[in-house]
HTML snippet that shows the backbone in 3Dmol.js (N, CA, C, O; Angstrom):
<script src="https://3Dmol.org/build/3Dmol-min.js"></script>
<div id="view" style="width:600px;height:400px;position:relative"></div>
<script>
const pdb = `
ATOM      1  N   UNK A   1      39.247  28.406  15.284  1.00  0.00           N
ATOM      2  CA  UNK A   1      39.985  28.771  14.084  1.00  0.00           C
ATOM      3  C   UNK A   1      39.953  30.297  13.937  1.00  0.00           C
ATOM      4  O   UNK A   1      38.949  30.920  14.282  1.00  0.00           O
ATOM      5  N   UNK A   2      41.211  31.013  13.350  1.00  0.00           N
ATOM      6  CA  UNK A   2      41.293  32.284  13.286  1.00  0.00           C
ATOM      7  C   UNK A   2      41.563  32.498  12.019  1.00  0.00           C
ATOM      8  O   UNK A   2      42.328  31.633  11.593  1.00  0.00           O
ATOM      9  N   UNK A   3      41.194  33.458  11.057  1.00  0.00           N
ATOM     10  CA  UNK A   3      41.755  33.698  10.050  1.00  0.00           C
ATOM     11  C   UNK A   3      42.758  34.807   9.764  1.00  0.00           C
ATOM     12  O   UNK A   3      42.441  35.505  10.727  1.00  0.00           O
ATOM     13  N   UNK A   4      43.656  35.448   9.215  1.00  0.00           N
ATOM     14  CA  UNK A   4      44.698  36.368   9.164  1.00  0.00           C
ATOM     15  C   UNK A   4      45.864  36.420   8.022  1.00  0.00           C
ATOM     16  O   UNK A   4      45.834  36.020   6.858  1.00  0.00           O
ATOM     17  N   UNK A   5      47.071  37.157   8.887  1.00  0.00           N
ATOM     18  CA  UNK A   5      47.842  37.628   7.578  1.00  0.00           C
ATOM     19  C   UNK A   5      49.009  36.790   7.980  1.00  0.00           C
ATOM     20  O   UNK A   5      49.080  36.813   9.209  1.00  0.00           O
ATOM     21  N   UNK A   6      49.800  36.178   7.540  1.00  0.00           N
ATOM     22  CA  UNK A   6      50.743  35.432   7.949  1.00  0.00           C
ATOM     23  C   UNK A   6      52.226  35.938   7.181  1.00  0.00           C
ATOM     24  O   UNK A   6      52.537  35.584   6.044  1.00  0.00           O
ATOM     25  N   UNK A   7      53.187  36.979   8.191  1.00  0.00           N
ATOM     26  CA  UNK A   7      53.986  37.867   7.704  1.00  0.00           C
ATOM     27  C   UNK A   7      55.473  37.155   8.278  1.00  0.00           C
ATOM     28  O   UNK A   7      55.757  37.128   9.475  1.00  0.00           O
ATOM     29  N   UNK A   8      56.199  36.690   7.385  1.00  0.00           N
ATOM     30  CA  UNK A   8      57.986  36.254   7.410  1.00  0.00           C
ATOM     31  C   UNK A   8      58.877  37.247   7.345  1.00  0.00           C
ATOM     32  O   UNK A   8      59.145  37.163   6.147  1.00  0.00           O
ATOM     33  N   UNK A   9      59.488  38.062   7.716  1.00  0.00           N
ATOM     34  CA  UNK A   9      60.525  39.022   7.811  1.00  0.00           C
ATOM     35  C   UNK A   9      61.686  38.396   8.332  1.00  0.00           C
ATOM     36  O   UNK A   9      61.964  38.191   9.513  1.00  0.00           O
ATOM     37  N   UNK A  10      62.324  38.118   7.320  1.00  0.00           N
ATOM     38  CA  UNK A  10      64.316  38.206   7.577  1.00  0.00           C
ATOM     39  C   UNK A  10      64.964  39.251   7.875  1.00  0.00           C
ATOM     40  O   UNK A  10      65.063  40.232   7.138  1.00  0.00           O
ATOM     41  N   UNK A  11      65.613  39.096   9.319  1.00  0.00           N
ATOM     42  CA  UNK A  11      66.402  39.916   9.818  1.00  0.00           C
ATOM     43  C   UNK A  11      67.850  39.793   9.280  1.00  0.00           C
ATOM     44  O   UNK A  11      68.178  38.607   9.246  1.00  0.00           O
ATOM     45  N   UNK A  12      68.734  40.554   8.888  1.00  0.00           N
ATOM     46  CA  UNK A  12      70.042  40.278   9.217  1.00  0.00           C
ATOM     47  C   UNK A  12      70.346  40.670  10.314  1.00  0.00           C
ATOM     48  O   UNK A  12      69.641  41.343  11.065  1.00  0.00           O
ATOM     49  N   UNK A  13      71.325  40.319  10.485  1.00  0.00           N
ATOM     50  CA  UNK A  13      72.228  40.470  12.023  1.00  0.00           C
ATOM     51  C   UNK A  13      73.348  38.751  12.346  1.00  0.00           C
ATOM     52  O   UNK A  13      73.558  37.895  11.487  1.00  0.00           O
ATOM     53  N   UNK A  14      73.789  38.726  13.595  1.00  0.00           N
ATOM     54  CA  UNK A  14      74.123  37.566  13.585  1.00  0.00           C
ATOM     55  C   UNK A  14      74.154  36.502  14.258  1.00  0.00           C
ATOM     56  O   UNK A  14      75.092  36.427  15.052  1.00  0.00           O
ATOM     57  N   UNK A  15      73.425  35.621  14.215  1.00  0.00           N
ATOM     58  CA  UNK A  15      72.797  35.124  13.106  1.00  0.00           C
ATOM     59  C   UNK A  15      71.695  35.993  12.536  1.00  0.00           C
ATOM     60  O   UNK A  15      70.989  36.841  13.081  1.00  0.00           O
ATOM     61  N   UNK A  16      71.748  35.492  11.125  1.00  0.00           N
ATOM     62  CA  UNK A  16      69.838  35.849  10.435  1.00  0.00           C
ATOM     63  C   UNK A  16      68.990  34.905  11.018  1.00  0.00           C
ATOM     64  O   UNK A  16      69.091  33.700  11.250  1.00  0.00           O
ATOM     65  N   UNK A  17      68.094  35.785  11.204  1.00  0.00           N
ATOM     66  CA  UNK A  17      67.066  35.600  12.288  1.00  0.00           C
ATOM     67  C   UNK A  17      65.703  35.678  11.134  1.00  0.00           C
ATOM     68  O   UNK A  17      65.838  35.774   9.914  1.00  0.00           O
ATOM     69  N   UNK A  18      64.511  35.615  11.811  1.00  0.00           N
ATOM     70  CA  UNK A  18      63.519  35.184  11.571  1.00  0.00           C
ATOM     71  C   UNK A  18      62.257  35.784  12.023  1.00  0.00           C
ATOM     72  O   UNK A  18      61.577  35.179  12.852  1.00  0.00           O
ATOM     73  N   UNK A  19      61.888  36.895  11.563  1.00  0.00           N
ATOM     74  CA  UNK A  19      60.318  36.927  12.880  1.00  0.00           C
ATOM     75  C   UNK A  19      59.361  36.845  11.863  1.00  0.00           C
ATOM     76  O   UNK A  19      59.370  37.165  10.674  1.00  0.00           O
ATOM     77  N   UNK A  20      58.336  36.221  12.785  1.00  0.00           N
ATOM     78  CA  UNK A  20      57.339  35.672  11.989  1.00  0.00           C
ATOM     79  C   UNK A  20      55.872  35.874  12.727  1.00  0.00           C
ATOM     80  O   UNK A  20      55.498  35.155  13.654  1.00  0.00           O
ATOM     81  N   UNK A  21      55.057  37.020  12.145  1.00  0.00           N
ATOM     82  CA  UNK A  21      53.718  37.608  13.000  1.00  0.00           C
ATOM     83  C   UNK A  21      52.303  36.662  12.026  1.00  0.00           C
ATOM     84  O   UNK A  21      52.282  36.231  10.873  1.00  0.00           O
ATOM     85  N   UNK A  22      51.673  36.646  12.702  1.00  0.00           N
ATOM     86  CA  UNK A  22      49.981  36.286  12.611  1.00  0.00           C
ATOM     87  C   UNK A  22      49.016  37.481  12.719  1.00  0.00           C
ATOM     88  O   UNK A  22      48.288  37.627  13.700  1.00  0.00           O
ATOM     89  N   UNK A  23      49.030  38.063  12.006  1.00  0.00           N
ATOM     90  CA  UNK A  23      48.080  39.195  12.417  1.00  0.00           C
ATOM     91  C   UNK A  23      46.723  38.743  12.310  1.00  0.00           C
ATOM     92  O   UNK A  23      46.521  38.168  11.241  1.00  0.00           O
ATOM     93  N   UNK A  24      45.699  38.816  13.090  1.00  0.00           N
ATOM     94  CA  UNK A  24      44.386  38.047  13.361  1.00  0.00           C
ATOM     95  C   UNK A  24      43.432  38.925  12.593  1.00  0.00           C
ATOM     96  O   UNK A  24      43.635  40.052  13.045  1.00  0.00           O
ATOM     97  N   UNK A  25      42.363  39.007  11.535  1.00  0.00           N
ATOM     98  CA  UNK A  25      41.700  39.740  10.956  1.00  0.00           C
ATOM     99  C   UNK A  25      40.785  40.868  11.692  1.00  0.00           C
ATOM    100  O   UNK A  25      40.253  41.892  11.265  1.00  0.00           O
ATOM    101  N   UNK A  26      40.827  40.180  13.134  1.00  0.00           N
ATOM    102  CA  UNK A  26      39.482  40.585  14.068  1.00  0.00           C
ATOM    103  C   UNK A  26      40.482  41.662  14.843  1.00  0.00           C
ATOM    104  O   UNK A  26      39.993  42.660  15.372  1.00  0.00           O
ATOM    105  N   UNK A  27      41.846  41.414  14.878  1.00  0.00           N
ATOM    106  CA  UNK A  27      42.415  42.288  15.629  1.00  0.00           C
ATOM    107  C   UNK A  27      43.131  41.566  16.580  1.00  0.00           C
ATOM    108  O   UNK A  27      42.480  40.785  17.274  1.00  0.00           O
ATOM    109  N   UNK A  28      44.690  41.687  16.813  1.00  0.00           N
ATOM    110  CA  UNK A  28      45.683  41.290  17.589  1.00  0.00           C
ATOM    111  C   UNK A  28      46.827  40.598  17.145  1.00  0.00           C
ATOM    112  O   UNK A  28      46.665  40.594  15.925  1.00  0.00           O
ATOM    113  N   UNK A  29      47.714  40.105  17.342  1.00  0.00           N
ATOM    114  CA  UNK A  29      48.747  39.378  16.343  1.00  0.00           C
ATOM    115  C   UNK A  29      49.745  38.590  17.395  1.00  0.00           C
ATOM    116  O   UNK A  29      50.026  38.688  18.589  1.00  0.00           O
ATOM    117  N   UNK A  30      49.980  38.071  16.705  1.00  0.00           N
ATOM    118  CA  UNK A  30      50.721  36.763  17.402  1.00  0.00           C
ATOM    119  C   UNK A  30      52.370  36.822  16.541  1.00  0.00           C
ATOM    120  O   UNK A  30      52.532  36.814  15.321  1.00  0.00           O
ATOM    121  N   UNK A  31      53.371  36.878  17.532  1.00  0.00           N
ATOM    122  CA  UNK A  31      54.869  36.947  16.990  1.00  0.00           C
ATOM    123  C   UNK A  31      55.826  36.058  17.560  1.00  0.00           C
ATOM    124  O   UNK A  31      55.613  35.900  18.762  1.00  0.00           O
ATOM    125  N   UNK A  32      56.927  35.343  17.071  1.00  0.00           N
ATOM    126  CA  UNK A  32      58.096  35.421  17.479  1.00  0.00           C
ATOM    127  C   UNK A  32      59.054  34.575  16.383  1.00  0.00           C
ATOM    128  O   UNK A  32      58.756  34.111  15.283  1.00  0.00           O
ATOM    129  N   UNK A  33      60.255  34.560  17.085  1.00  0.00           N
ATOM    130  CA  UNK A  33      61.407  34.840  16.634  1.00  0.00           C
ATOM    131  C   UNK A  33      61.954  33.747  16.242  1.00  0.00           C
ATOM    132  O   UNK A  33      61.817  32.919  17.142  1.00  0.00           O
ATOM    133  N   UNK A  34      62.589  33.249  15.225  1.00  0.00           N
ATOM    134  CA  UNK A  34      63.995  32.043  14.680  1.00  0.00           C
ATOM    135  C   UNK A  34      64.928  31.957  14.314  1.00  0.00           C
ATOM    136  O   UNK A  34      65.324  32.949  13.702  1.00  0.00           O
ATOM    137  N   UNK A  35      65.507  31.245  14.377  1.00  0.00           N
ATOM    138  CA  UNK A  35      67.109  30.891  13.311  1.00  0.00           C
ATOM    139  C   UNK A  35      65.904  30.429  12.050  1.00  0.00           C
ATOM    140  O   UNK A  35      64.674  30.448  12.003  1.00  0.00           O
ATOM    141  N   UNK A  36      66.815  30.092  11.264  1.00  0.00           N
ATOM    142  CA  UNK A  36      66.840  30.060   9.487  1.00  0.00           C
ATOM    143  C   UNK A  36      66.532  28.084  10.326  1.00  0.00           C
ATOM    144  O   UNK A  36      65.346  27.833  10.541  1.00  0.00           O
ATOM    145  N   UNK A  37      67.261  27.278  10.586  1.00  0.00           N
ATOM    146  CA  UNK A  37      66.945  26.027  10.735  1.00  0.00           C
ATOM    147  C   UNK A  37      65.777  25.917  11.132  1.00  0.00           C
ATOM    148  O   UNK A  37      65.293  24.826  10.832  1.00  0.00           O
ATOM    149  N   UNK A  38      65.026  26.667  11.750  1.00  0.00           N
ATOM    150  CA  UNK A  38      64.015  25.902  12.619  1.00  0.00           C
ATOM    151  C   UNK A  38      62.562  26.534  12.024  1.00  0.00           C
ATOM    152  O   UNK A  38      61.459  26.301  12.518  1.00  0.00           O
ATOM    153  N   UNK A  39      62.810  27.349  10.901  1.00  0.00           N
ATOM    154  CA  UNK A  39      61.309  28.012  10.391  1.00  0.00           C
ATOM    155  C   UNK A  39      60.414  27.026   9.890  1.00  0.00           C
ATOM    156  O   UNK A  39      59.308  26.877  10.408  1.00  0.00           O
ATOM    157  N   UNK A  40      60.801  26.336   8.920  1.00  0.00           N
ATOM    158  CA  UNK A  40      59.829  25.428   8.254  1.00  0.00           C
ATOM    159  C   UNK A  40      59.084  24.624   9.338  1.00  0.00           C
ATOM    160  O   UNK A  40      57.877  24.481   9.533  1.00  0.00           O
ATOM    161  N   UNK A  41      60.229  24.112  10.022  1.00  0.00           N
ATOM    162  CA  UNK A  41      59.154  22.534  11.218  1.00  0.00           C
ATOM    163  C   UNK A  41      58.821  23.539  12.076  1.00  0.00           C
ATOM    164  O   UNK A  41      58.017  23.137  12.917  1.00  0.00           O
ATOM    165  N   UNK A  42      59.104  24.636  12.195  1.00  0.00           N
ATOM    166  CA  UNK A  42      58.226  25.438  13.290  1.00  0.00           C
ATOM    167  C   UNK A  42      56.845  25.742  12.557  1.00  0.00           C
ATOM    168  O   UNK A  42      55.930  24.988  12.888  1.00  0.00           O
ATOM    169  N   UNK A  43      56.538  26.741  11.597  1.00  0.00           N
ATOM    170  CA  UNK A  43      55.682  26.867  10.856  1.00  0.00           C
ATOM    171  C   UNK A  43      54.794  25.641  10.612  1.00  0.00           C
ATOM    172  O   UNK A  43      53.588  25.848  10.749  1.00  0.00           O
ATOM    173  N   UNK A  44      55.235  24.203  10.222  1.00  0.00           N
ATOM    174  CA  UNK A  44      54.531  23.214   9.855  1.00  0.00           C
ATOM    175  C   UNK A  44      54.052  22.564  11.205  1.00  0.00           C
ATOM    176  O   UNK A  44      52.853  22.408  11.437  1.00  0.00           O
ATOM    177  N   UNK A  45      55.273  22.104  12.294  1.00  0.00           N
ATOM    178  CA  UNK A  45      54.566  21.348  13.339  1.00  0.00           C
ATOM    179  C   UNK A  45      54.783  22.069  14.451  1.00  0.00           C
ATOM    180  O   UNK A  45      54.900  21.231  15.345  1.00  0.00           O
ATOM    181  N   UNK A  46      54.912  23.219  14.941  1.00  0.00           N
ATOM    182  CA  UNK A  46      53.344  24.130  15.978  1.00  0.00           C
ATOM    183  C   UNK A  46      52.638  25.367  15.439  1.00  0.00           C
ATOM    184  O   UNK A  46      52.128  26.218  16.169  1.00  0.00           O
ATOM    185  N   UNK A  47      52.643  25.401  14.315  1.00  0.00           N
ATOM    186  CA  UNK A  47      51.673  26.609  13.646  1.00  0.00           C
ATOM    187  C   UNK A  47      50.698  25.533  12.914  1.00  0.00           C
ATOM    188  O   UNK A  47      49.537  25.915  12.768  1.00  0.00           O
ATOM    189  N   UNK A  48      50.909  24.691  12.604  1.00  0.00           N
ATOM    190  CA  UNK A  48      50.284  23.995  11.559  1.00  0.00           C
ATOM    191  C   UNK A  48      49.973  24.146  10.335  1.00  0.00           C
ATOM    192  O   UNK A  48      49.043  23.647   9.702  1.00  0.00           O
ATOM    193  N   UNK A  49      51.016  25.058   9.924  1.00  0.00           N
ATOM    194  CA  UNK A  49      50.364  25.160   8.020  1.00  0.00           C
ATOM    195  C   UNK A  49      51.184  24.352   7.765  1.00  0.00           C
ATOM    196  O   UNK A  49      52.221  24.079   8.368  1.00  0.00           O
ATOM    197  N   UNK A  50      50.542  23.723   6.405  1.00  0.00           N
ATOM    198  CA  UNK A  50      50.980  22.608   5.294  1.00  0.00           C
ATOM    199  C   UNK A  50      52.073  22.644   5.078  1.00  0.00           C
ATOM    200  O   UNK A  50      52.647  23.727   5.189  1.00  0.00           O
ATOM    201  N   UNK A  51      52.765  21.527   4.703  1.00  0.00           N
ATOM    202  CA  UNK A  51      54.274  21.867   4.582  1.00  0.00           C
ATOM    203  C   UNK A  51      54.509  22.438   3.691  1.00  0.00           C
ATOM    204  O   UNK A  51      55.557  23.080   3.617  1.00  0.00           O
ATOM    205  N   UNK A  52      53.267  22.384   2.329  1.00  0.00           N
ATOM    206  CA  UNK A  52      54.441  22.903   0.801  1.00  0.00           C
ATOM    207  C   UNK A  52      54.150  24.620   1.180  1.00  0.00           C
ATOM    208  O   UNK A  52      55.010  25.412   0.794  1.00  0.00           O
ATOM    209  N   UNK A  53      53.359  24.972   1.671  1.00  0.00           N
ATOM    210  CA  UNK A  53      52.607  26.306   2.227  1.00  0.00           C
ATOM    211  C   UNK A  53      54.454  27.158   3.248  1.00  0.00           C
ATOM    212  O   UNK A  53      55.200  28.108   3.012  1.00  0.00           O
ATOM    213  N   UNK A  54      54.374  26.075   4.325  1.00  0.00           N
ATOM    214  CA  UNK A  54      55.538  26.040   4.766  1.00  0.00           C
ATOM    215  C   UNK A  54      56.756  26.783   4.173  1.00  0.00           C
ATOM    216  O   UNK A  54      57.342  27.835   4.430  1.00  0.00           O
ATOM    217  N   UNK A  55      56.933  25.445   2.963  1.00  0.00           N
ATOM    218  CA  UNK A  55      58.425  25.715   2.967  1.00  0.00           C
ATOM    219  C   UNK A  55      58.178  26.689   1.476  1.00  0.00           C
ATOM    220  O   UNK A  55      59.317  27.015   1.142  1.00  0.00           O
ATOM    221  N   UNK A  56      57.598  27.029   0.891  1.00  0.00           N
ATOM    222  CA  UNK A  56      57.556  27.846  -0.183  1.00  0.00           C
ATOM    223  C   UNK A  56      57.593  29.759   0.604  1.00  0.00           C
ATOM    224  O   UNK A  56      57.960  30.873   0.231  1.00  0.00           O
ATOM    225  N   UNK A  57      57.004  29.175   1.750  1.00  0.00           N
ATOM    226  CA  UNK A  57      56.898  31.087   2.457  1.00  0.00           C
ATOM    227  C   UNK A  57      58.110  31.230   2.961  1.00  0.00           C
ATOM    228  O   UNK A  57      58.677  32.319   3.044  1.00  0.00           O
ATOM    229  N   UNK A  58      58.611  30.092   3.348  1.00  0.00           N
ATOM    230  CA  UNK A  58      60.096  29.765   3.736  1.00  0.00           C
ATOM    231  C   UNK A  58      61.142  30.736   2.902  1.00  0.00           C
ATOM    232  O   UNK A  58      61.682  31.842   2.933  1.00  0.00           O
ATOM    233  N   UNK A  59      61.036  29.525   2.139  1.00  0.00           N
ATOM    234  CA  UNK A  59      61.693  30.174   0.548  1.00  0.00           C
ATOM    235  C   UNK A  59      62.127  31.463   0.196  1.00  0.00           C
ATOM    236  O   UNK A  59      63.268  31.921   0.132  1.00  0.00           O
ATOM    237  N   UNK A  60      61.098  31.942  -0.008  1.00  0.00           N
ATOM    238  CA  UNK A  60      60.635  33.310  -0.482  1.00  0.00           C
ATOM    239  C   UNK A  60      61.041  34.466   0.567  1.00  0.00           C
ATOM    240  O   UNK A  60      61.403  35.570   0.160  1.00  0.00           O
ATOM    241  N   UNK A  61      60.981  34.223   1.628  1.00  0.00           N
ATOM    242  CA  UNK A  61      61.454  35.533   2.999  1.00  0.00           C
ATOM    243  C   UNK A  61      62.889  34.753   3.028  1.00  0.00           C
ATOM    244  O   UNK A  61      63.095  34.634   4.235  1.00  0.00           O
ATOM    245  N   UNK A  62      63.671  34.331   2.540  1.00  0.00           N
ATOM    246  CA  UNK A  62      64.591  33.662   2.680  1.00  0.00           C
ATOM    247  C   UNK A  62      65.418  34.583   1.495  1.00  0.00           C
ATOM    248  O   UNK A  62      66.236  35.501   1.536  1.00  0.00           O
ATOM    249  N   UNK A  63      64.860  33.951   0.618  1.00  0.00           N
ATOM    250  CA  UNK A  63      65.451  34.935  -0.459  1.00  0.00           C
ATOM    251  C   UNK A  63      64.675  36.663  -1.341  1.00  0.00           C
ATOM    252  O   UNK A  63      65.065  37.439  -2.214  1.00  0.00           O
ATOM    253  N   UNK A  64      63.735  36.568  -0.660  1.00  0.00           N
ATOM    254  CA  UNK A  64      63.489  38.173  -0.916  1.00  0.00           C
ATOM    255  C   UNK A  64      62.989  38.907   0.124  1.00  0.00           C
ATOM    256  O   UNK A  64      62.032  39.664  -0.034  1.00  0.00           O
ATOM    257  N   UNK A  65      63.692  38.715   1.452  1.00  0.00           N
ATOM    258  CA  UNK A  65      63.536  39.186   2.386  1.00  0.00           C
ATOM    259  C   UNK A  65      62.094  39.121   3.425  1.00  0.00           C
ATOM    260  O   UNK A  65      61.951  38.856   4.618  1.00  0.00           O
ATOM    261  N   UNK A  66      61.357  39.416   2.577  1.00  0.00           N
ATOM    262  CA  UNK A  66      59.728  38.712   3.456  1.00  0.00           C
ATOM    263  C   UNK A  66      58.757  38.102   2.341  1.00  0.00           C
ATOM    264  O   UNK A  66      58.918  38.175   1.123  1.00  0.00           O
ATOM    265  N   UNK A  67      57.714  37.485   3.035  1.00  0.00           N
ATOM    266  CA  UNK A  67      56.634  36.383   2.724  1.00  0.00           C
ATOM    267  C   UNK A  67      55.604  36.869   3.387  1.00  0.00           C
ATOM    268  O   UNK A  67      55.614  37.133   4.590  1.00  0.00           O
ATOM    269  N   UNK A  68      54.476  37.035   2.474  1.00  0.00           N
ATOM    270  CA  UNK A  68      53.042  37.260   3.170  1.00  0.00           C
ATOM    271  C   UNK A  68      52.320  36.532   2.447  1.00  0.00           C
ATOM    272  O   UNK A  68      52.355  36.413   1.223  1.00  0.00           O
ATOM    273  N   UNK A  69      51.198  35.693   3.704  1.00  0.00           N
ATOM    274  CA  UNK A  69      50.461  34.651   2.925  1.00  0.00           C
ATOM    275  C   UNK A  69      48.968  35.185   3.752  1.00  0.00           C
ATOM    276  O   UNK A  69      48.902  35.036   4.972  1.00  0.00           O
ATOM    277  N   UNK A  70      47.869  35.773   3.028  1.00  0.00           N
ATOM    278  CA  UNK A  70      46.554  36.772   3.195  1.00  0.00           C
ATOM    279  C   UNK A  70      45.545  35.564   3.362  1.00  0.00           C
ATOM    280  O   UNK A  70      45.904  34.620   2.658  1.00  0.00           O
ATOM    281  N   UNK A  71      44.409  35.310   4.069  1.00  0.00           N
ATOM    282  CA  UNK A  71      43.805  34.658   4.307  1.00  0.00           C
ATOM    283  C   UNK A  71      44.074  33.119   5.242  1.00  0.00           C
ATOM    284  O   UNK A  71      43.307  32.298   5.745  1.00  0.00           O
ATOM    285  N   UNK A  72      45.386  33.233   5.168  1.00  0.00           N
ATOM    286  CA  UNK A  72      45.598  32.002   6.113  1.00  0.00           C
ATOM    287  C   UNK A  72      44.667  31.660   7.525  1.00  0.00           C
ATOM    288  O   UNK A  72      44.425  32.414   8.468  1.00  0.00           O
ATOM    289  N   UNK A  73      44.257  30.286   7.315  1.00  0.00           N
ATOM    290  CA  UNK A  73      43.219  29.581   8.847  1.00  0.00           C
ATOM    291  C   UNK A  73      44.070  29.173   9.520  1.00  0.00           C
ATOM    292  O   UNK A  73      44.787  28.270   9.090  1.00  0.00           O
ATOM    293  N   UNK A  74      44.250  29.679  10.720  1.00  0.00           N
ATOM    294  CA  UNK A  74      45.030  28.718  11.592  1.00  0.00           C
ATOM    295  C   UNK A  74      43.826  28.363  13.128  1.00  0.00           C
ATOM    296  O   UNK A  74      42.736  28.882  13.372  1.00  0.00           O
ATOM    297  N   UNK A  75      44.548  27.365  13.855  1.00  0.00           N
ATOM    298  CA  UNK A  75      44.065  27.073  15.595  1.00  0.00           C
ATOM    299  C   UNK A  75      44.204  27.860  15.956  1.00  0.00           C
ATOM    300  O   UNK A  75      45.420  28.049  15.919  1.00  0.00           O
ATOM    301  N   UNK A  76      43.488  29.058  16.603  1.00  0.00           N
ATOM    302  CA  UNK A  76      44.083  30.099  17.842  1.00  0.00           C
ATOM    303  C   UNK A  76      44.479  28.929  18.960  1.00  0.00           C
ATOM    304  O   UNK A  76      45.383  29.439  19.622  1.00  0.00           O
ATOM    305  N   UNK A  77      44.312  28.092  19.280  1.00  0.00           N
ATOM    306  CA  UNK A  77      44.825  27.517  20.206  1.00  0.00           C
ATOM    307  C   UNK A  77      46.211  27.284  20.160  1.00  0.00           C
ATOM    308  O   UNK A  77      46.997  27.537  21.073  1.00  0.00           O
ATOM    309  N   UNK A  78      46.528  26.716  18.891  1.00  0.00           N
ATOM    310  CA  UNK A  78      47.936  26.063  18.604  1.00  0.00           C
ATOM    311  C   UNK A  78      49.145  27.824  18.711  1.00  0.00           C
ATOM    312  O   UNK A  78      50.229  28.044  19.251  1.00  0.00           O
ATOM    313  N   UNK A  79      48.331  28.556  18.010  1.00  0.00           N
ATOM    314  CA  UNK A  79      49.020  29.775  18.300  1.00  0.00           C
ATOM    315  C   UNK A  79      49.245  30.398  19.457  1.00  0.00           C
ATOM    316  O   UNK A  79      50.431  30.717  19.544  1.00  0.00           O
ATOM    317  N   UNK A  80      48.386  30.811  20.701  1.00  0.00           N
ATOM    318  CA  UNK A  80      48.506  30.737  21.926  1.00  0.00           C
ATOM    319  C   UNK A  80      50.024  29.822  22.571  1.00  0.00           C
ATOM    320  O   UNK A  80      50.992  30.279  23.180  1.00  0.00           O
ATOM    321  N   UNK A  81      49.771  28.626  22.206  1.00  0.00           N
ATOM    322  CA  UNK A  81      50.786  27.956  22.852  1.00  0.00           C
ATOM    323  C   UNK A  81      52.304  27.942  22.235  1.00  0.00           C
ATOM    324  O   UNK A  81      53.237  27.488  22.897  1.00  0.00           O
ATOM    325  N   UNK A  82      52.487  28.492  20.870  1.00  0.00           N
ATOM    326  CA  UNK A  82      53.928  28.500  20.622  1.00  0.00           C
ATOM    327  C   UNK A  82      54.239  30.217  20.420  1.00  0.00           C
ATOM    328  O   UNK A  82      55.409  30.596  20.465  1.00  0.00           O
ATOM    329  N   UNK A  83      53.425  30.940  20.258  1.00  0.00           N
ATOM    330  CA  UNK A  83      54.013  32.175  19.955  1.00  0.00           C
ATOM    331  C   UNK A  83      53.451  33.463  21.255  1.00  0.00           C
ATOM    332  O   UNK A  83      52.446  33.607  21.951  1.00  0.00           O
ATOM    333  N   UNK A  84      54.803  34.235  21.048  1.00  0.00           N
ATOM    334  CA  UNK A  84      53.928  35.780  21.727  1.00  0.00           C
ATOM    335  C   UNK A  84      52.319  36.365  21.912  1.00  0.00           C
ATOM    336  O   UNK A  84      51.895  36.039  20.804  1.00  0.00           O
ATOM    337  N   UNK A  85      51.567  36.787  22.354  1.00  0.00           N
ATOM    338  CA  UNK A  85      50.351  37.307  21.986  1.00  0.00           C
ATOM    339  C   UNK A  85      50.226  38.559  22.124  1.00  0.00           C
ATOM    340  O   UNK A  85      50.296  38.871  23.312  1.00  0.00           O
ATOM    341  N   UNK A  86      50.043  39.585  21.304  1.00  0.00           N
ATOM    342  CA  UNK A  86      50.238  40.714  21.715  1.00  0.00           C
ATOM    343  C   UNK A  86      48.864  41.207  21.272  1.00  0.00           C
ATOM    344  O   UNK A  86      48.426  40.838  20.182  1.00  0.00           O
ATOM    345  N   UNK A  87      48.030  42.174  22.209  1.00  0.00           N
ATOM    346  CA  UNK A  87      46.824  42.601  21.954  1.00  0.00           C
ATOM    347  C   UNK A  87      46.911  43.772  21.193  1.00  0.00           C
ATOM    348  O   UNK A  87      47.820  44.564  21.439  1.00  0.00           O
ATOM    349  N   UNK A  88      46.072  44.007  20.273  1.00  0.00           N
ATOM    350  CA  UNK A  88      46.384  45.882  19.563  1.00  0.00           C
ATOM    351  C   UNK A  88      45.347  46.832  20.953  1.00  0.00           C
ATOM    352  O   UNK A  88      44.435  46.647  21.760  1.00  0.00           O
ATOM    353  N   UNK A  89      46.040  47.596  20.594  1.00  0.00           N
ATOM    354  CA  UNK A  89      45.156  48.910  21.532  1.00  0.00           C
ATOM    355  C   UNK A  89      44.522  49.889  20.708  1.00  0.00           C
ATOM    356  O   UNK A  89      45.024  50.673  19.904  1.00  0.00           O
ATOM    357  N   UNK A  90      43.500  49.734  20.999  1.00  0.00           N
ATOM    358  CA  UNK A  90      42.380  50.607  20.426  1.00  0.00           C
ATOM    359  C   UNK A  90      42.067  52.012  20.583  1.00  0.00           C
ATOM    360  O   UNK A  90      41.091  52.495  20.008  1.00  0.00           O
TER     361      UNK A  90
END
`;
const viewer = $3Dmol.createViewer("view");
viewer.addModel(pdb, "pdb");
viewer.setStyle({}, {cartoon: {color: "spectrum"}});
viewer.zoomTo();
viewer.render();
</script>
């Protein structure tokens, strides 16, 4: 389990797009990219946060451009396997 910052940024462009980072408390962050259809069941079933968690961060970067949710637990495992990993440099 990792704990971190869990950041939604709406892109415009075309389509509106989606990026969505994990920043890890310990250091490193985890990113990538969506359409508007696929955020929630992405977020809920391979990130694993809760759905109302889900679709309320949904929501919110939806209509006020970004969503940050501070303390979020996630699997580093489950993250590994659906998103980017990008290391910070020190």
């Amino acid at each position: 389990m990792t704990q971190g910052t869990l950041d939604i940024l709406r892109l415009e462009g075309a389509p509106v797009t989606f990026q969505i980072t994990f920043e890890r408390d310990a250091g490193g962050s985890f990113v990538s990219r969506l359409e508007p259809q696929e955020l929630v069941m992405f977020l809920h079933e391979e990130m694993r946060v809760e759905l109302p968690l889900a679709e309320n961060a949904a929501r919110r970067a939806d209509t006020e451009g970004r969503a940050r949710v501070v303390g979020l637990v996630l699997d580093e495992n489950d993250l590994h396997a659906v998103m980017d990993y990008l290391e910070e440099s020190a």
